[in-house]
C-alpha positions as CSV (number, residue, x, y, z in Angstrom):
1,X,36.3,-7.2,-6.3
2,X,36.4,-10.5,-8.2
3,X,33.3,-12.0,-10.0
4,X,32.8,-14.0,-6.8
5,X,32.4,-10.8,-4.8
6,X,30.5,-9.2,-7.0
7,X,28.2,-11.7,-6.3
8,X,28.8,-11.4,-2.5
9,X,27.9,-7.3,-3.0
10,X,24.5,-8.2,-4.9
11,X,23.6,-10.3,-1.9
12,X,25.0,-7.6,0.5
13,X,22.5,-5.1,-1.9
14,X,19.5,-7.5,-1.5
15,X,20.4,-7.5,2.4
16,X,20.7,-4.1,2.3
17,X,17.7,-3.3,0.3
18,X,15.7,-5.3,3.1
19,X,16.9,-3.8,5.8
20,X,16.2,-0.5,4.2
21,X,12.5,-1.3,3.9
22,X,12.6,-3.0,7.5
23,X,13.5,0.5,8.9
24,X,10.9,2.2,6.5
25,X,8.3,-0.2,8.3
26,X,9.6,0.9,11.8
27,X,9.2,4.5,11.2
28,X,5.9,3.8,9.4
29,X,4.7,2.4,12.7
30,X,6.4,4.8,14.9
31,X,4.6,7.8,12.8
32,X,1.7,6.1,13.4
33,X,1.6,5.0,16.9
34,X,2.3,9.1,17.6
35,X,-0.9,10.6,18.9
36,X,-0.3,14.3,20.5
37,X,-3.0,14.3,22.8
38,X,-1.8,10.5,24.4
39,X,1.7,9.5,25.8
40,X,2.8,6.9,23.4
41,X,1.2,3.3,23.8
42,X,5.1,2.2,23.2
43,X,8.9,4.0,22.7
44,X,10.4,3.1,19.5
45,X,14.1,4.1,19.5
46,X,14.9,7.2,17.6
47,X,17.7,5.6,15.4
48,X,15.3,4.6,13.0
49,X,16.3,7.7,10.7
50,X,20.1,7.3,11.5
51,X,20.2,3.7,11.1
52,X,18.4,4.2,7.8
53,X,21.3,6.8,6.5
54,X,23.5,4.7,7.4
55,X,21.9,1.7,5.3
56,X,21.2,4.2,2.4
57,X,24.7,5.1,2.4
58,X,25.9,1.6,2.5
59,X,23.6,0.4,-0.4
60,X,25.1,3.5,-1.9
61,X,28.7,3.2,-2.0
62,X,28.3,-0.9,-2.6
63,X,26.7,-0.5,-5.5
64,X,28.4,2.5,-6.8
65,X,31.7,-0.1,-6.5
66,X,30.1,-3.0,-8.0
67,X,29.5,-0.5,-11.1
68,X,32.7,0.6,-11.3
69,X,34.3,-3.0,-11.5
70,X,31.6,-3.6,-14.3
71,X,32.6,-0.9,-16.1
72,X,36.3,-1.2,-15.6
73,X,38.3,-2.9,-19.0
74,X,40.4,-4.8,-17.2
75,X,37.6,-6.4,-15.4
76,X,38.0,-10.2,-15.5
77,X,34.2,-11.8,-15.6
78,X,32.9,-12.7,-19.1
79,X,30.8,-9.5,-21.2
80,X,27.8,-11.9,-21.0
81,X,28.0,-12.5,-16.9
82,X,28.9,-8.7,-16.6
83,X,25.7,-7.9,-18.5
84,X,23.7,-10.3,-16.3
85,X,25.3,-9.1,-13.2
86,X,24.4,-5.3,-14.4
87,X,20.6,-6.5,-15.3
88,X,20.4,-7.3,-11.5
89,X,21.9,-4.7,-10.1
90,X,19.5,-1.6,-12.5
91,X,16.7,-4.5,-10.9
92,X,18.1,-3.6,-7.0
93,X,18.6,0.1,-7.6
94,X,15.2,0.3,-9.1
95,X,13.1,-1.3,-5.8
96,X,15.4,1.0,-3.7
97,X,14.8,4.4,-6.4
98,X,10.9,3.3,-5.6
99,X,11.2,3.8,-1.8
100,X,12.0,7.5,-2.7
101,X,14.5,8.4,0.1
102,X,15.6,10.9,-1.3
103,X,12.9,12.7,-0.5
104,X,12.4,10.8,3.0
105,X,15.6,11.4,4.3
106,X,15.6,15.0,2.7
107,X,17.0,17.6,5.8
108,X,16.2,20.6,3.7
């Protein structure tokens, strides 16, 4: 991954990152459309959770990549652009660390 597509995987994180918090909204609303004593008023599919793995485990492994290229010597891009790059990434990880999936998508 050159310093061109380490910009492409920061925008594929921000993509991801909304995405993420599109499915968070869909399973908001489904959990709150569920009533026990009614039949639903509308069927949401039940993807939501997978699709949301699936999206956590992308941000994931993108962003576990763009670190190691960072962090690698041999790494071509400037310290200074490097250091900017990193500043936005801890920035993406963060809003993702505040959505707590950990603990949503927890199967314990």
């Amino acid at each position: 991954m050159a310093g061109a597509d380490i910009e492409a995987g920061l925008r594929s994180l921000r993509q991801s990152l909304r995405q993420i918090k599109a499915l968070l909204a869909w399973q908001q609303l489904k959990e709150t459309e569920t009533r026990p004593d009614q039949p639903p008023a509308f069927r949401i599919t039940d993807s939501v959770e997978a699709d949301l793995r699936n999206e956590y485990s992308f941000f994931l492994a993108t962003s576990m990549q763009i670190r190691s290229i960072l962090n690698d010597g041999s790494c071509a891009t400037p310290e200074e652009k490097r250091q900017r790059i990193k500043i936005q990434l801890a920035r993406i990880e963060q809003q993702l660390c505040r959505l707590d999936l950990n603990r949503r998508l927890c199967v314990c």
